[in-house]
C-alpha positions in Angstrom: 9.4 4.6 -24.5 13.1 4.1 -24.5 13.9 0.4 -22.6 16.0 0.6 -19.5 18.9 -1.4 -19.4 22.7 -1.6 -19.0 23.4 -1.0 -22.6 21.1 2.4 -22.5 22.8 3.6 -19.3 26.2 3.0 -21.3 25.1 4.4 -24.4 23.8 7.7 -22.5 26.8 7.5 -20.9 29.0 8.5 -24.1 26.0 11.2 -25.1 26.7 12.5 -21.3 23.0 11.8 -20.7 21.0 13.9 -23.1 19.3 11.2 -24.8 17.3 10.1 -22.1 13.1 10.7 -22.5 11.0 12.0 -19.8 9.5 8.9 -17.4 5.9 10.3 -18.0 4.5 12.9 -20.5 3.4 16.3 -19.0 -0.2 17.1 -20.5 -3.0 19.3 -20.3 -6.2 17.3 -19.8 -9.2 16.5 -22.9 -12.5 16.9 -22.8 -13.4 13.4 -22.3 -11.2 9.8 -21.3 -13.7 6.3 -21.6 -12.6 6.4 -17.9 -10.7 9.1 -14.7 -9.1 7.9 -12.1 -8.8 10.1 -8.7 -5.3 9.5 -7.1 -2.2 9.1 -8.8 -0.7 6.8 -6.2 0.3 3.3 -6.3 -3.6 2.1 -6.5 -4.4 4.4 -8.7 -1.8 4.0 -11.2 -1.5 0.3 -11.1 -5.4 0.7 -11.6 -4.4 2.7 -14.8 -1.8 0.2 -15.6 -4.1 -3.1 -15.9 -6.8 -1.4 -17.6 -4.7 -0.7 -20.1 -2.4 -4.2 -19.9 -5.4 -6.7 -19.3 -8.5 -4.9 -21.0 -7.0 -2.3 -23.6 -8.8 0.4 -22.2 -5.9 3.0 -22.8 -8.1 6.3 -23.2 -7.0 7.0 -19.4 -6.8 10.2 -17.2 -5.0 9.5 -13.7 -5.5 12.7 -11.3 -3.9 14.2 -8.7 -4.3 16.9 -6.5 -0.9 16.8 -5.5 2.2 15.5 -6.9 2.4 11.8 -8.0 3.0 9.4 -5.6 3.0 12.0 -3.0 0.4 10.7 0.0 0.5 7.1 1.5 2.3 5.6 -1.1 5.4 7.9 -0.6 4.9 8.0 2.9 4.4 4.0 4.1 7.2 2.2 5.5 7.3 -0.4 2.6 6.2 -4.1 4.2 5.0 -7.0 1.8 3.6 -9.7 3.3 0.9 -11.5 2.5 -0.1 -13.9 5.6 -3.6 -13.0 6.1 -6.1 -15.3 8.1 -9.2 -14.5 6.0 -9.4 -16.6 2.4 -10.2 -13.5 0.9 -7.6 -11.4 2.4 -5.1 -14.0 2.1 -5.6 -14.2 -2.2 -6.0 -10.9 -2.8 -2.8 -10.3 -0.7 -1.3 -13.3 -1.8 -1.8 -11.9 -5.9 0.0 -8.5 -4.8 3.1 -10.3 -3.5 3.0 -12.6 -6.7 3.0 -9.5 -8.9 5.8 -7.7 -6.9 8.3 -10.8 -7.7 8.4 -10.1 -11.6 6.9 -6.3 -11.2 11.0 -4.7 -12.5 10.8 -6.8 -15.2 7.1 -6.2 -16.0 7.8 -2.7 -15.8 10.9 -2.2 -17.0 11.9 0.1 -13.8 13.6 -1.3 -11.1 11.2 -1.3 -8.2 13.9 -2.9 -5.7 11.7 -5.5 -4.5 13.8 -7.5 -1.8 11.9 -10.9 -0.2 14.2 -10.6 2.7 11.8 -12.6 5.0 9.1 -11.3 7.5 8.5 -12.5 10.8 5.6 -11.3 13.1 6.5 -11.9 16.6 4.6 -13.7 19.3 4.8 -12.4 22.8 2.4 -13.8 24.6 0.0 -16.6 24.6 -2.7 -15.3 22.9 -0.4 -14.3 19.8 1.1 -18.1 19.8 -2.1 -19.4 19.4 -3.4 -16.6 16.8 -0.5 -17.0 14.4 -0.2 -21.0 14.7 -3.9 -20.4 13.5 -3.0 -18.2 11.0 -0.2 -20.2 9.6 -2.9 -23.3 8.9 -5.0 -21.5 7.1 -2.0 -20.0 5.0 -1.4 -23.8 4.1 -4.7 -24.4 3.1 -5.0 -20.7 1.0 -2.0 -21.9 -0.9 0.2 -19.1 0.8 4.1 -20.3 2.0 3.8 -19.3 5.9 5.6 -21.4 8.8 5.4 -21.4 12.6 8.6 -21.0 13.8 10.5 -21.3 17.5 12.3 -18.8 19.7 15.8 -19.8 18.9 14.8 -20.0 14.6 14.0 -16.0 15.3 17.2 -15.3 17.1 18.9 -17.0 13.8 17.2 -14.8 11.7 17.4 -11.7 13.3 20.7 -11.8 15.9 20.0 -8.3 17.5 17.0 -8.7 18.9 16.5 -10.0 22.8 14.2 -12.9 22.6 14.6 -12.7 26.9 12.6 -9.8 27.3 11.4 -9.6 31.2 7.9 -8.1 30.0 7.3 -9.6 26.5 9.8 -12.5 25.6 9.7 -13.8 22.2 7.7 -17.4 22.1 8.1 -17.4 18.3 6.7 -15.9 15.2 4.4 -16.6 11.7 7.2 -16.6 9.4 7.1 -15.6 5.7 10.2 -16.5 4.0 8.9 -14.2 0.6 7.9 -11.6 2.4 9.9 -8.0 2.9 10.2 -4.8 1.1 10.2 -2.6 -1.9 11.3 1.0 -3.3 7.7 2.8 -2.7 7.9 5.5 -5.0 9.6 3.3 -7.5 6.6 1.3 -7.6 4.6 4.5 -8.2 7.1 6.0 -10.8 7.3 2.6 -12.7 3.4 2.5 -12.9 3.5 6.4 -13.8 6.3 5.5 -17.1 4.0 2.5 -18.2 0.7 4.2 -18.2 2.2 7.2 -20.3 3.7 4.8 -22.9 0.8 3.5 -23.4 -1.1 7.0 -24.3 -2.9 7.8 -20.4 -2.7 11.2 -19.3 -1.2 11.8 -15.7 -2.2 15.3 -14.8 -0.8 16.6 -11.8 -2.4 19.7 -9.7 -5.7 18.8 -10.6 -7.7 18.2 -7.8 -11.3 17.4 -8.5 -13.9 19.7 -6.6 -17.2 17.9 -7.8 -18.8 15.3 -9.0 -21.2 15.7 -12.0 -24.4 12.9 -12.3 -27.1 12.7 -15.1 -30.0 10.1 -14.0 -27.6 8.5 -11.6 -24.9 8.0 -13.9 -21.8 10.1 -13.5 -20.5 12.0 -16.4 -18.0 13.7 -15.2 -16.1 15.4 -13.1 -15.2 19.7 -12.4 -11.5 20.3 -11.2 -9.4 22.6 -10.8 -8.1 22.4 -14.4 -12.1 22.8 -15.7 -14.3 20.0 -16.4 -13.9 16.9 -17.5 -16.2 14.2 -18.9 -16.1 10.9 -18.6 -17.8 7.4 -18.7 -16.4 5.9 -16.0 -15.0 7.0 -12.7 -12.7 5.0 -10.1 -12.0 7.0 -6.8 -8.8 5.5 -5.4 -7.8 8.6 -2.4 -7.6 6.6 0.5 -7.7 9.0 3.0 -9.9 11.6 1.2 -12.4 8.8 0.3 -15.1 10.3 2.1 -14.5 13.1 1.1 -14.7 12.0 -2.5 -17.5 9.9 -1.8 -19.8 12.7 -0.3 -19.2 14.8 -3.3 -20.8 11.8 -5.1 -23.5 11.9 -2.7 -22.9 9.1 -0.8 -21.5 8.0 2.4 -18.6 5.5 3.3 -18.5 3.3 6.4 -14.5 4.5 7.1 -12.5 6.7 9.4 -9.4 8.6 8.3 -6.9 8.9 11.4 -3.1 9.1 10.8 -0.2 6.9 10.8 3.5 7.8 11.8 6.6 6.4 11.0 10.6 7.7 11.3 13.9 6.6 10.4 17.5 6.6 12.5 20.2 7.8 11.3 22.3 4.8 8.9 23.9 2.6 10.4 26.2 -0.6 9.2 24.0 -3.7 8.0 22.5 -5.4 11.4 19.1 -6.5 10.6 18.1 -8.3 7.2 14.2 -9.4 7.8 11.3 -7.3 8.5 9.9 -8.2 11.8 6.8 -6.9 13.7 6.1 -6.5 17.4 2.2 -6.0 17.7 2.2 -7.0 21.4 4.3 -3.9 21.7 2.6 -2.1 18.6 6.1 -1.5 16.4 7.8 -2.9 13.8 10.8 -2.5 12.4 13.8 -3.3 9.3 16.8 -1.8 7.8 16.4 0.1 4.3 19.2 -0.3 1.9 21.0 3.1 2.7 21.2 1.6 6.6 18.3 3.8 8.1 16.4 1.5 10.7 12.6 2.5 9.3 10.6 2.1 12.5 6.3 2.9 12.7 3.6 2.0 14.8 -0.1 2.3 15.5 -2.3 4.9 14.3 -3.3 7.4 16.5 -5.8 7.4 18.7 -8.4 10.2 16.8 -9.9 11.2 13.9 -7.3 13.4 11.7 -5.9 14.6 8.9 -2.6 15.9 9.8 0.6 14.5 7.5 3.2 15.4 10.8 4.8 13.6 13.2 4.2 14.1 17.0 6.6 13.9 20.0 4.2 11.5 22.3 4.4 8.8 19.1 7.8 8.8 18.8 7.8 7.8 22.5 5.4 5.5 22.6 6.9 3.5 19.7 10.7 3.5 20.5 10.2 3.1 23.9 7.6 -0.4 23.1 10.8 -1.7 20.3 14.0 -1.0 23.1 13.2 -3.7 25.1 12.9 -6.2 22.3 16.0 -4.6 19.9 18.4 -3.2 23.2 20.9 -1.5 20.3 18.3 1.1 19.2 18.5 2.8 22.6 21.8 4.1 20.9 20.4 5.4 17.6 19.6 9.2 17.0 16.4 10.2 14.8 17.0 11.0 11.3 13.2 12.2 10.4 9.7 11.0 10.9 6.2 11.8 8.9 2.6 11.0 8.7 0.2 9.9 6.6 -3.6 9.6 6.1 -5.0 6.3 6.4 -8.8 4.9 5.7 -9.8 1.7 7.8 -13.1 0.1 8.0 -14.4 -1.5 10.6 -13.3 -4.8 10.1 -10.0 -3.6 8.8 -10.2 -4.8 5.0 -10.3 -2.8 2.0 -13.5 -2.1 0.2 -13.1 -2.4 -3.6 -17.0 -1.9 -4.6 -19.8 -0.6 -7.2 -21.5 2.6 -5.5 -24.9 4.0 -5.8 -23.7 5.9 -9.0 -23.4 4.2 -11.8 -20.3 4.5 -13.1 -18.2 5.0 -10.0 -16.1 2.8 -8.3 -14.8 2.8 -4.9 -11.5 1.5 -3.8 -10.5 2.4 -0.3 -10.0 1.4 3.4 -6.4 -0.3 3.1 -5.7 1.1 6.2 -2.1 0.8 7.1 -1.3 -2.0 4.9 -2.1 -0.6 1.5 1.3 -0.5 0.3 1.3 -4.6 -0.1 -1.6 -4.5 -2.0 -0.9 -1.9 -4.7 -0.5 -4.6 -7.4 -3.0 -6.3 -6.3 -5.7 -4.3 -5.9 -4.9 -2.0 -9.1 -5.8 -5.8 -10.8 -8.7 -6.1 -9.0 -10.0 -2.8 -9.6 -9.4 -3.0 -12.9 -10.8 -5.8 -13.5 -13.9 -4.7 -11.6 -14.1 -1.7 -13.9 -13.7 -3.1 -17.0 -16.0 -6.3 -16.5 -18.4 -4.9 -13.7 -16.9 -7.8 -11.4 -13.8 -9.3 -10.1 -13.4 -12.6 -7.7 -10.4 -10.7 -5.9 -13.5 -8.1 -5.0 -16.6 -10.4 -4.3 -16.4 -10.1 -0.9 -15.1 -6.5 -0.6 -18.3 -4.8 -1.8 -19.2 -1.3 0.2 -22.6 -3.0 1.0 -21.0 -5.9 3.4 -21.2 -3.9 6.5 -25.1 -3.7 6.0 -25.7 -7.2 5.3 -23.0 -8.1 8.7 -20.7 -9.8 5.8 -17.4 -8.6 7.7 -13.8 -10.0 6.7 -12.5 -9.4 10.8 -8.7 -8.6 9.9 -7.9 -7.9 13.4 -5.6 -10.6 14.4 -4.0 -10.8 10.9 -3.6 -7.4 11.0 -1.8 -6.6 14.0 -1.2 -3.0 14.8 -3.2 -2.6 11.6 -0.7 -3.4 8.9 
């Protein structure tokens, strides 16, 4: 794999660009891989990525129904933040910010990452006292967090109206590190570093069954025929039940949708990421000017990747009152996307039944922030059979009442 740099860009530059490589290799699946990953998104691959980094476990297959990077990781409106109130949360999080700092250089593929600062606003009493909590046990898990006043989030984000006659702005749990990345960057970058180092990445292949000897898997049918392997990590998100029943078991998650849209670009206004959960939105500036704006997910069970009308209301009209300019703006677009959440809204990254296949689902809404993260984790779990990012997030913690409750830390589940 050729290096990006300034000197290639030059070079290719006086070749008028002929010299440059595909990203990732195009090829037609083997027989066998030591281990298949389901869902070539940003879990996935980064799952691909320290297998093959950490543990030298290089005889890979990452597949996809789809195209690569093409479900929640190319449709999530980009936060990283890591100010979680649970110590498990908080270090797994906590690692997937870490990794995003040096993840262009790691890489080699700009991923954009921009710490611009996040601030998750309090609006009512309640909130004050959640994040004040929330920002103590930050200090004690090692994660940079501060309390801040009214007047410090006016400072950092001029636009927005901290004198709101329904919710005014008491303050906010700030995170100086936090902000945003490129998503399908991230996914791309994964994608070029898991072909150079010999993984297949085969795209259209979606995987219709799940084949078991003695309760072991061995392999998988698709699309493309079958394929055998020795281990198998299902990283879907939203299709994890789906996967999961194929491998005849069940998962304790829901799959309902998430929305999101961008205005049209506008001059620089807003350079933090800040969240409103009182009024369930949240809200920053990308780098071409769009103001990205989401929300809750909806209210039932679903699998629909569109945007609806009532959403769009619900969520501009709860972010006018606190950021009055928006009123202004005109939509650009807006999408959905599937997402998996558990009932104490934290991930499970787990052993199954089957031995042999691992889980790694129910991110939620905030899965984005963990891709680095939890592709460490997962391969770790994979490779060794256990991981202390994962202890806690085994499949079988909802039977034995072991939850990691998310929901204040959380917000409007992000």
């Amino acid at each position: 794999m050729k290096r990006y740099s300034a000197f290639a860009v030059a070079r290719e530059a006086m070749r008028q660009h002929k010299g440059w490589d595909r990203a990732w290799a195009k090829r037609a699946p083997k027989k066998k891989y030591d281990v298949i990953i389901v869902g070539a998104g940003g879990h996935g691959l980064a799952t691909a990525y320290y297998l093959g980094k950490n543990f030298g476990i290089t005889n890979v297959a990452v597949l996809e129904k789809g195209w690569l990077g093409g479900g929640n990781t190319g449709r999530n409106t980009t936060i990283i933040r890591s100010n979680y109130l649970q110590d498990p949360s908080a270090a797994i999080y906590e690692k997937a910010r870490s990794l995003y700092e040096t993840m262009s250089q790691d890489l080699n593929y700009n991923v954009m990452f921009s710490p611009r600062g996040l601030i998750m606003l309090a609006q009512t009493q309640h909130e004050v006292r959640g994040y004040q909590r929330t920002a103590q046990a930050n200090a004690l898990q090692g994660v940079q967090t501060e309390w801040i006043g009214p007047q410090r989030v006016k400072e950092l984000c001029p636009i927005m109206n901290i004198s709101g006659p329904r919710y005014p702005v008491l303050g906010g749990l700030y995170q100086e590190r936090g902000g945003t990345a490129r998503h399908d960057a991230v996914a791309w970058g994964y994608a070029r570093a898991c072909s150079d180092m010999g993984m297949d990445i085969i795209q259209q292949c979606e995987v219709t069954g799940v084949r078991q000897q003695n309760g072991k898997v061995v392999g998988v049918d698709t699309s493309q025929g079958a394929i055998d392997c020795d281990k198998l990590g299902m990283v879907v998100a939203g299709h994890a039940g789906v996967m999961a029943k194929m491998a005849g078991f069940r998962l304790p998650i829901e799959s309902v949708a998430l929305q999101a849209l961008v205005s049209e670009p506008i001059k620089p206004c807003m350079d933090v990421v800040v969240m409103a959960n009182t009024v369930h939105g949240y809200m920053s500036q990308s780098d071409k000017g769009e103001m990205v704006i989401g929300g809750g997910t909806d209210g039932f069970n679903n699998y629909t990747q569109r945007g609806s009308f009532h959403h769009i209301e619900e969520t501009v009209r709860a972010l006018v009152e606190t950021f009055p300019m928006i009123s202004r703006l005109k939509m650009l677009r807006q999408w959905g996307g599937i997402v998996d959440v558990t009932g104490d809204r934290s991930p499970i990254l787990s052993k199954t039944p089957v031995d042999g296949v691992f889980v790694n689902c129910g991110w939620g809404t905030g899965g984005f922030k963990a891709i680095p993260g939890s592709g460490w984790a997962m391969a770790e779990l994979m490779a060794k059979g256990q991981s202390p990012l994962t202890d806690e997030f085994s499949m079988y913690r909802f039977r034995e009442g072991k939850f990691i409750d998310e929901s204040v830390a959380a917000g409007v589940a992000h």
